[in-house]
C-alpha positions in Angstrom: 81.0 32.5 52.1 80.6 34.5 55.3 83.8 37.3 55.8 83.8 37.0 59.6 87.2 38.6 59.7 87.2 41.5 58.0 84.4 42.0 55.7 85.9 41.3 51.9 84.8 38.3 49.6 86.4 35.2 50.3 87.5 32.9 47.5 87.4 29.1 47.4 90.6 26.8 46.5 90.4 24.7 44.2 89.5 21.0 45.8 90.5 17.6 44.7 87.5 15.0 44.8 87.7 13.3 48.8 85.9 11.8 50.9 85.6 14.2 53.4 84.5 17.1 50.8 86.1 20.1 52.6 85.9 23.4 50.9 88.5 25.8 52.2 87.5 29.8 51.3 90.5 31.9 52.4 90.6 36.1 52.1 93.1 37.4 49.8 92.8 40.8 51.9 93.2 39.4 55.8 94.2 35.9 54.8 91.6 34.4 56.9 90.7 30.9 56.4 87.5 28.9 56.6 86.9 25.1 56.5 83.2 23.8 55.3 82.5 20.0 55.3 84.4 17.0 55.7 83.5 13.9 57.4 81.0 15.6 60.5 80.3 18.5 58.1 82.3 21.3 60.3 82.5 25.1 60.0 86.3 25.9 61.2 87.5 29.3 61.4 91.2 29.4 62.8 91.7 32.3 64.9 94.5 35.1 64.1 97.8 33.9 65.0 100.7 36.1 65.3 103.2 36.5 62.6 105.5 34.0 63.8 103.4 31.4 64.2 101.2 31.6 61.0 103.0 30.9 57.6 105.0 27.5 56.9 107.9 27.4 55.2 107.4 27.1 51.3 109.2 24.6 49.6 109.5 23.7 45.5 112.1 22.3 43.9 112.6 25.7 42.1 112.8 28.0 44.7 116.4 28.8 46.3 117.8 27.0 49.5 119.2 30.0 50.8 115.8 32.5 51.2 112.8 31.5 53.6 109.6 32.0 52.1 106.7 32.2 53.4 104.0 29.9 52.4 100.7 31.9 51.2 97.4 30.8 49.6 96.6 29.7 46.5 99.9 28.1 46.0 101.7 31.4 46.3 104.6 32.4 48.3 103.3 35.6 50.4 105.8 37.8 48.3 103.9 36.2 44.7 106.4 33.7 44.0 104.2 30.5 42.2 106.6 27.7 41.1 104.8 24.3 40.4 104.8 21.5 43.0 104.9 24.5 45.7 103.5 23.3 49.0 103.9 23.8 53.0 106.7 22.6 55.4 106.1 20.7 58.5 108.1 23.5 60.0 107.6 27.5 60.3 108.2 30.5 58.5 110.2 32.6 60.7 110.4 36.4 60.0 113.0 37.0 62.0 115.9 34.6 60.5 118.4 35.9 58.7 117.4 34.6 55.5 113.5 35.7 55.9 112.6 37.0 52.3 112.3 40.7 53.0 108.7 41.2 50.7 107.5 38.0 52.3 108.4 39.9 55.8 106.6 42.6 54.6 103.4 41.5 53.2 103.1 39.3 56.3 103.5 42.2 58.5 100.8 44.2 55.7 98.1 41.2 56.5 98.7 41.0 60.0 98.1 45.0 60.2 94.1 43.7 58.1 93.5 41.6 61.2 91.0 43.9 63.3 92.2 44.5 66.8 88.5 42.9 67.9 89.2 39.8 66.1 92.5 38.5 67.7 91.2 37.0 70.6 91.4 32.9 70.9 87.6 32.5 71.0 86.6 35.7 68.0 86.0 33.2 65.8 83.5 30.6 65.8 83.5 27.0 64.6 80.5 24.8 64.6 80.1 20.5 63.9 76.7 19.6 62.8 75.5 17.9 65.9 73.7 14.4 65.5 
């Protein structure tokens, strides 16, 4: 997969058999995600987002009520935690709320320093739909 971002490998997630038939290859350096496929066979890159408006919450059954995590890739919590049945909120990860995990904080603030200062703008990265 092309690293548009910052220039490491990207890795693939593991995909469930769909319809659609995205693929989604995400950078364990930068964090940068690209979608491949589904139903009009798309190339999405997101663009960077701040901090603050990047991670969902992560929710499990075993993880505490009282510490926000921040939802990662590969079914990780961006400070390692893996607990099965892990997935996204509808709502944020704020790393400023009082209960923000700290190493959650900080590795979010680590892959938001990755991000190259040329690649923050709205329009840096490119997304293309097969045209008919």
């Amino acid at each position: 997969m092309e690293r548009d971002v910052c220039g490491r490998v990207m890795w693939r997630w593991p995909v469930q058999p769909a319809v659609s038939e995205e693929e989604i290859w995400s950078c364990s350096w930068c964090h940068a995600a690209t979608h491949v496929g589904g139903e009009w066979f798309e190339v999405l890159r997101p663009p960077y987002l701040p901090v603050g408006m990047r991670w969902e919450r992560a929710v499990a059954d075993g993880l505490s009520v009282d510490v926000s995590h921040a939802y990662g890739i590969f079914d990780r919590t961006l400070c390692g935690i893996q607990v099965a049945g892990m997935s996204p909120s509808d709502y944020w990860w704020l790393p400023d709320r009082e209960n923000a995990c700290g190493a959650c904080r900080e590795a979010a603030g680590a892959i938001d320093d990755r991000w190259p200062q040329a690649m923050r703008g709205e329009n840096m990265r490119v997304s293309v739909a097969r045209r008919l």
